[in-house]
C-alpha positions as CSV (number, residue, x, y, z in Angstrom):
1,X,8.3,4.0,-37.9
2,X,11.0,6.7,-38.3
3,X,9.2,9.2,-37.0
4,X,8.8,7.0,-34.0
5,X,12.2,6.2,-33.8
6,X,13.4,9.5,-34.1
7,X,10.8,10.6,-31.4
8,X,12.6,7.9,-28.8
9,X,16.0,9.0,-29.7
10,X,15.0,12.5,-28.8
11,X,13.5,11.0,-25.4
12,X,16.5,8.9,-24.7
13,X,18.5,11.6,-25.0
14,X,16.9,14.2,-23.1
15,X,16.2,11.8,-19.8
16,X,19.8,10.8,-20.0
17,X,20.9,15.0,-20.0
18,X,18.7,15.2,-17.4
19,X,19.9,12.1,-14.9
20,X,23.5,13.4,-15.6
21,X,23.8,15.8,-12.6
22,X,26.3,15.5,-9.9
23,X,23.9,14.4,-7.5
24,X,22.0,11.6,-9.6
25,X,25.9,10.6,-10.3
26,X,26.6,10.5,-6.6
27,X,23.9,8.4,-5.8
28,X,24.4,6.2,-8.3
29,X,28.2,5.5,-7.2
30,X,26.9,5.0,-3.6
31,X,24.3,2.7,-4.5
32,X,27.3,1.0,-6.8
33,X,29.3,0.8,-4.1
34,X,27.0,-0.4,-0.8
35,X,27.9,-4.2,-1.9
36,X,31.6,-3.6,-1.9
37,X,31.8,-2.3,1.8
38,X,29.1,-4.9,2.4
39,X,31.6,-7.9,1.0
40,X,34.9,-6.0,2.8
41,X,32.9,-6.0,6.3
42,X,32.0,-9.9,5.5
43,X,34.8,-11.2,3.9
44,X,37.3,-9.8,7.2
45,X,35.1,-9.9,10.6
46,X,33.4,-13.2,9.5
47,X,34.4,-16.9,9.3
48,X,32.8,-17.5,6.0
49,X,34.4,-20.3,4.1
50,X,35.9,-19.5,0.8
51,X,32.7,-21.2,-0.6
52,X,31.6,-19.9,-4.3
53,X,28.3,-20.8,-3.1
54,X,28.2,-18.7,-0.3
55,X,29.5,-15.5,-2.4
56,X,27.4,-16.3,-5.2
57,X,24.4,-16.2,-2.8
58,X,25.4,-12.6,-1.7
59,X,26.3,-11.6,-4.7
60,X,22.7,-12.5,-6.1
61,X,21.1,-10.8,-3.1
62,X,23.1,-7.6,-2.7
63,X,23.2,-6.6,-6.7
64,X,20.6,-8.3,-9.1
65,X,18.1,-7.5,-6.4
66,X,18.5,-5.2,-4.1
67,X,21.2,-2.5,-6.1
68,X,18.8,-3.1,-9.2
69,X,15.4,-2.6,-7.8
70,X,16.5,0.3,-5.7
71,X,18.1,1.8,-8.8
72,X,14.9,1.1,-11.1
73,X,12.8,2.6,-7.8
74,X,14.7,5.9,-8.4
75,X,14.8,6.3,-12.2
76,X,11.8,3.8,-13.7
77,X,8.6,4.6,-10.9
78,X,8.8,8.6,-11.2
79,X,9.6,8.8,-14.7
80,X,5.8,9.5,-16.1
81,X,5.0,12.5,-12.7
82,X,8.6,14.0,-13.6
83,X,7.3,14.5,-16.9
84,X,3.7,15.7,-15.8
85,X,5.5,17.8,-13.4
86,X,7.7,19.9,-15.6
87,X,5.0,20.7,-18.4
88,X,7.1,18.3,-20.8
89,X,4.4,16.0,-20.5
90,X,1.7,18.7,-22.7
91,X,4.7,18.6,-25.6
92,X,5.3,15.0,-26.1
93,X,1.2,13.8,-25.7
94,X,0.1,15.8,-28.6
95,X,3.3,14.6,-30.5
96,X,2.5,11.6,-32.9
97,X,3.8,8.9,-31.3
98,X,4.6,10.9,-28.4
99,X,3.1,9.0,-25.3
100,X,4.8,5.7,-26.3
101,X,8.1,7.3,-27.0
102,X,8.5,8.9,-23.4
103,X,7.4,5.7,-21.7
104,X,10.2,3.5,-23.7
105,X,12.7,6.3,-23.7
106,X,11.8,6.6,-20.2
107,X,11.9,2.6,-20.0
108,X,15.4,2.2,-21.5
109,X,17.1,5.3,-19.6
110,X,16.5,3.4,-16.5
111,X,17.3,-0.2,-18.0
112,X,20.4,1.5,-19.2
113,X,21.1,3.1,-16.0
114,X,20.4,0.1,-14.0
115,X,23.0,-1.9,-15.6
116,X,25.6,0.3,-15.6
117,X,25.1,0.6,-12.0
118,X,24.6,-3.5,-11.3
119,X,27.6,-4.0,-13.0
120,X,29.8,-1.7,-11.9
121,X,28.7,-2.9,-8.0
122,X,29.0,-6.6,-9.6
123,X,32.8,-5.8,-10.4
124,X,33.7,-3.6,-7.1
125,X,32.3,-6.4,-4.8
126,X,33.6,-9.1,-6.6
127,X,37.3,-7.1,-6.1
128,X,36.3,-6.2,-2.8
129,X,35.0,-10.2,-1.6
130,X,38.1,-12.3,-4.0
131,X,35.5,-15.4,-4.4
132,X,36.7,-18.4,-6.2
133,X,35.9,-19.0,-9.6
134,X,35.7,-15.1,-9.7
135,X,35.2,-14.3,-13.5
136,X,32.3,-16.9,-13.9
137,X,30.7,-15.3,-11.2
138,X,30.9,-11.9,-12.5
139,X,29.4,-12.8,-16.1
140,X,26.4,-14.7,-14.4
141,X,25.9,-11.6,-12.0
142,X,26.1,-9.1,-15.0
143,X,23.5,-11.6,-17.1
144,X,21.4,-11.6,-14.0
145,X,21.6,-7.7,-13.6
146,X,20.8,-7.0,-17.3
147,X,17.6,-9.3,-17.5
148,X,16.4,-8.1,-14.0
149,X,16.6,-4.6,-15.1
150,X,14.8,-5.1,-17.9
151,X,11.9,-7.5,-16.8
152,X,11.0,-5.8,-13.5
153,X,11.7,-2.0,-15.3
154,X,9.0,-3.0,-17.7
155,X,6.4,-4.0,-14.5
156,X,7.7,-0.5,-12.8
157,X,7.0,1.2,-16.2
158,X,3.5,-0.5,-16.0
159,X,3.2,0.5,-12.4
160,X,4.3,4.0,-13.2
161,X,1.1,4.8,-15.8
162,X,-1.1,3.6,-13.4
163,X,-0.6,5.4,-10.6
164,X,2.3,8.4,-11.4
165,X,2.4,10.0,-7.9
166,X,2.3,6.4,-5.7
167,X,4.4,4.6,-8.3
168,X,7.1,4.0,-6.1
169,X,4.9,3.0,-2.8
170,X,3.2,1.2,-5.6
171,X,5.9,-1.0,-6.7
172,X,8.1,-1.5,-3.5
173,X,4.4,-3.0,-2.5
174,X,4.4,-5.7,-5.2
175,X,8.2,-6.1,-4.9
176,X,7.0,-7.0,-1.2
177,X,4.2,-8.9,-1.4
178,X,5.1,-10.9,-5.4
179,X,8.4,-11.2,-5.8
180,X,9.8,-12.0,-2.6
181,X,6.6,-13.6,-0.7
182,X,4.5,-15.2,-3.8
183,X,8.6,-15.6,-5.6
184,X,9.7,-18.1,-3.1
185,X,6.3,-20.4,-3.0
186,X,6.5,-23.2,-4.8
187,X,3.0,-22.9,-6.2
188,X,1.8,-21.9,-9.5
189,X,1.8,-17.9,-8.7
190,X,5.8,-18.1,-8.5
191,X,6.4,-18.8,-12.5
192,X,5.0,-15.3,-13.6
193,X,7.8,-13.9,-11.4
194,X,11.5,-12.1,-12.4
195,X,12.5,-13.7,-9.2
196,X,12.2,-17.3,-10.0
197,X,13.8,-16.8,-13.2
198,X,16.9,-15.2,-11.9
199,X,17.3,-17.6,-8.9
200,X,17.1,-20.4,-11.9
201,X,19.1,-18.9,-14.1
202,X,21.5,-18.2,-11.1
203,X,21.9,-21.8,-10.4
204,X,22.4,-23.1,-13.9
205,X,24.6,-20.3,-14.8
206,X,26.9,-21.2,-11.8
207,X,26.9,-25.4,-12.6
208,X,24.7,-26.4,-9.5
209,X,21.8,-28.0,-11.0
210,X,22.7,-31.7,-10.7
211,X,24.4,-31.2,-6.9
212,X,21.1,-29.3,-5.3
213,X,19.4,-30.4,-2.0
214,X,16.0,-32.1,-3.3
215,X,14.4,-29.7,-0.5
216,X,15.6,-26.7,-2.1
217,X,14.7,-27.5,-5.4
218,X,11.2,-26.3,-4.8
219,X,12.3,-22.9,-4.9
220,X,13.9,-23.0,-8.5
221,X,12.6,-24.3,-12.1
222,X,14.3,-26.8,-13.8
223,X,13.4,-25.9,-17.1
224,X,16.6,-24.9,-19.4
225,X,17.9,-21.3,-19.5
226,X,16.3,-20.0,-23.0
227,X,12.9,-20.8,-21.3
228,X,13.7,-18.7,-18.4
229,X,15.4,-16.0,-20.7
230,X,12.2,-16.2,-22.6
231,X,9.7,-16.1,-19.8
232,X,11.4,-12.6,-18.9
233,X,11.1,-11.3,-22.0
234,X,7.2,-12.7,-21.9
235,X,6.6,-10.3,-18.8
236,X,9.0,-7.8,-20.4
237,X,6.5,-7.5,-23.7
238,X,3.5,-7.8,-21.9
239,X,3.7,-5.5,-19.1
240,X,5.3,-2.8,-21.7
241,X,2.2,-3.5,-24.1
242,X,0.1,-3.1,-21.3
243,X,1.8,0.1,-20.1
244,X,1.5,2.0,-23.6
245,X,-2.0,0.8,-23.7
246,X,-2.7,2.4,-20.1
247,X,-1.2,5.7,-21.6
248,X,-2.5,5.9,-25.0
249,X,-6.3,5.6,-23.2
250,X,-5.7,7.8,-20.1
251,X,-6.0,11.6,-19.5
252,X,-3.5,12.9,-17.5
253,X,-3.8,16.4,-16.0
254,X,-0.6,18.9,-15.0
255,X,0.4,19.7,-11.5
256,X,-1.8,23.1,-12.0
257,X,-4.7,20.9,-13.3
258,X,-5.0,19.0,-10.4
């Protein structure tokens, strides 16, 4: 185990002095900073009531989703070919524990990263849009950004052994076609989502359970907020497990390989 450990410390650290480069650090203030501008241009050429439900709507749409799945696209889905393609892959697969220590460092550089963008864009739109009920809105976001990174970086992760060079078409594919489509049916496919969980966990955060239209409450579970924590952490585990299993049994081959 200490051997492991020290194995994902060493990974951690060596993705992390890799994404900090002034471009990877430009894009990630730019992607931190889309929902502000997005809120300013709202909040002043719109006649949008100063509703906490409204805000909290965009709020959910414009940083637990869209600033954290773009960010887990560009750190999570090419982290198994960047390895393949600068030969650090050959080092760390013949290194005991090796495999499983580059997909979990890899896995928690871009959980880390994630957050620190989601809530840094959580706290510059929040600024930027001045919502009632302002600080409650920001912890629910932040909660929301932190479990989202790390449930739907774990199913990238998964994606990203799978298929290393399309992990990216791969996964905006099931963001598509399961999390947004399959997310918002109310049908039995919707509970093994991240999306349900958050737009629950959204509503009960925010104090909205007992006012909801009945019509919309097709599109949410009722079920209290450690069961939607835990059903996270359920896909979390499994599609990790699944992941290290995928790349403890497969042969990869290097860019000159292939």
């Amino acid at each position: 185990m200490k051997q492991f450990l020290e194995s994902l410390q060493a990974v951690i650290l060596f993705d992390i002095s890799r994404a900090v480069t002034t471009p990877r650090l430009l894009v990630a203030a730019i992607l931190a900073a889309v929902p502000a501008f997005i809120a300013l241009g709202v909040r002043f050429s719109t006649d949008i009531p100063a509703d906490t439900r409204v805000w909290a709507a965009l709020l959910y749409a414009l940083v637990p989703e869209a600033i954290c799945l773009l960010s887990l696209l560009l750190w999570m889905c090419p982290a198994i070919q960047s390895h393949l393609e600068s030969k650090t892959w050959v080092y760390l697969a013949i290194r005991p524990h090796g495999r499983r220590a580059m997909l979990l460092g890899a896995f928690a550089t871009a959980v880390v990263w994630t957050v620190a963008v989601g809530v840094a864009s959580a706290a510059m739109t929040i600024l930027a849009a001045q919502p009632p009920d302002a600080f409650r809105l920001f912890t629910v976001i932040c909660g929301l950004v932190i479990l989202s990174a790390v449930g739907r970086g774990a199913i990238f992760a998964l994606v990203s052994t799978i298929m290393p060079r399309r992990a990216m078409v791969l996964s905006v594919v099931y963001t598509l076609i399961f999390e947004f489509l399959a997310g918002f049916l109310p049908a039995i496919v919707n509970q093994f989502t991240v999306a349900l969980r958050l737009r629950s966990l959204l509503v009960q955060g925010m104090g909205w359970k007992t006012s909801m239209l009945r019509e919309l409450k097709l599109f949410f579970d009722p079920e209290p907020a450690w069961i939607q924590i835990g059903a996270i952490l359920t896909i979390t585990i499994v599609s990790l497990t699944a992941a290290v299993i995928v790349l403890e049994l497969r042969q990869f081959g290097t860019p000159d390989e292939t």
